[in-house]
C-alpha positions in Angstrom: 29.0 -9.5 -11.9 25.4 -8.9 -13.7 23.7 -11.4 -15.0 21.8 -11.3 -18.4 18.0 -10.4 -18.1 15.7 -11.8 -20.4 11.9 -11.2 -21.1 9.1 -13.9 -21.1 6.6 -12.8 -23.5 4.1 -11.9 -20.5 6.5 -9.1 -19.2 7.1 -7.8 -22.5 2.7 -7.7 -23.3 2.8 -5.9 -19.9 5.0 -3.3 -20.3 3.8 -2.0 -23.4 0.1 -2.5 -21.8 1.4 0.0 -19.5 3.0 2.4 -22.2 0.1 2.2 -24.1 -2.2 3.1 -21.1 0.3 6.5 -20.5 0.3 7.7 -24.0 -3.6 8.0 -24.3 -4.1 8.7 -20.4 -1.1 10.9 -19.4 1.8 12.6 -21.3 5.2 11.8 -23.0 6.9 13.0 -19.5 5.0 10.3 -17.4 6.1 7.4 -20.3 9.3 9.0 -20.3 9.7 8.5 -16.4 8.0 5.3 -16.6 10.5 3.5 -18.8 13.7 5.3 -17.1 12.3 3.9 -13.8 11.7 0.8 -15.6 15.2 0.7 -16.5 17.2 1.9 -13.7 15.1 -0.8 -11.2 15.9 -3.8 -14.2 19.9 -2.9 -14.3 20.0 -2.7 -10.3 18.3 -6.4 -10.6 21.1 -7.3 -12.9 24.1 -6.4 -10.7 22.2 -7.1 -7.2 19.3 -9.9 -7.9 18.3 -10.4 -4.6 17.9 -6.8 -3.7 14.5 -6.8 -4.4 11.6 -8.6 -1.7 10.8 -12.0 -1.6 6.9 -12.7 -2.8 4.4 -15.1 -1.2 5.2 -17.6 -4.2 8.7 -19.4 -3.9 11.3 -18.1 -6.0 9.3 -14.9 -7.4 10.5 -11.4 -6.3 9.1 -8.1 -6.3 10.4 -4.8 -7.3 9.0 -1.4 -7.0 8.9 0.3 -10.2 6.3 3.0 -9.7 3.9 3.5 -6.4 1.3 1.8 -9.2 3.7 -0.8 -10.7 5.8 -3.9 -10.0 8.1 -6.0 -11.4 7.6 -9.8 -11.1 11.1 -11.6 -12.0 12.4 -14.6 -11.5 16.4 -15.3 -10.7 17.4 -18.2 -12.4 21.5 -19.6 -11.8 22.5 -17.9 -15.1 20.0 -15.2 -15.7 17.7 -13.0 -14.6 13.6 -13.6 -16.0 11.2 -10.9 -16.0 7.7 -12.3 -15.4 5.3 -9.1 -15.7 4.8 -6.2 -15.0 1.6 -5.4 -12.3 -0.7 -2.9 -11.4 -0.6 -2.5 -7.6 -4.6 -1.6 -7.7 -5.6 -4.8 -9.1 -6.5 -7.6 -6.9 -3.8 -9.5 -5.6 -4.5 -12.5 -5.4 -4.5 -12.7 -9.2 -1.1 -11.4 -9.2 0.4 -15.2 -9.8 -2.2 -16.3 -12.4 -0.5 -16.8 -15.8 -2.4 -16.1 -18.6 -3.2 -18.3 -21.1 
């Protein structure tokens, strides 16, 4: 059975950092792609949450979106929670730092 995603307010900033980054650096077919990867990796969370590798921090996990993005989420006992969305070229260690 899938379970309901929701979006904290980080994840949705994110995304549409990202979207924002492809339209005045790339083309409609790359944002295009983006958002039906973006998709397709959000409703394979939502049937299968644990699908997706475990992170360093307890109770985050990590899915591949692009080879230059992830997804940060959160499975909670009655929902899914995005987190953010993460450039894989940033530095790492910064990856769990919530912003303020």
């Amino acid at each position: 059975m899938a379970k309901e995603v929701k979006w904290t307010p980080e994840a949705e900033d994110t995304f549409e950092k990202i979207i924002l980054y492809l339209q005045d650096k790339w083309t409609e077919r790359e944002v295009s792609n983006f958002v039906n990867a973006s998709s397709k990796i959000i409703s394979y969370i939502s049937e299968n949450s644990l699908m997706f590798r475990q992170s360093r921090k307890h109770n985050i996990r990590e899915a591949v979106v692009t080879k230059h993005n992830l997804l940060l989420y959160r499975v909670k006992p009655r929902h899914i929670e995005l987190l953010a969305f993460w450039d894989t070229r940033k530095n790492p260690k910064k990856k769990f730092r919530r912003k303020k």
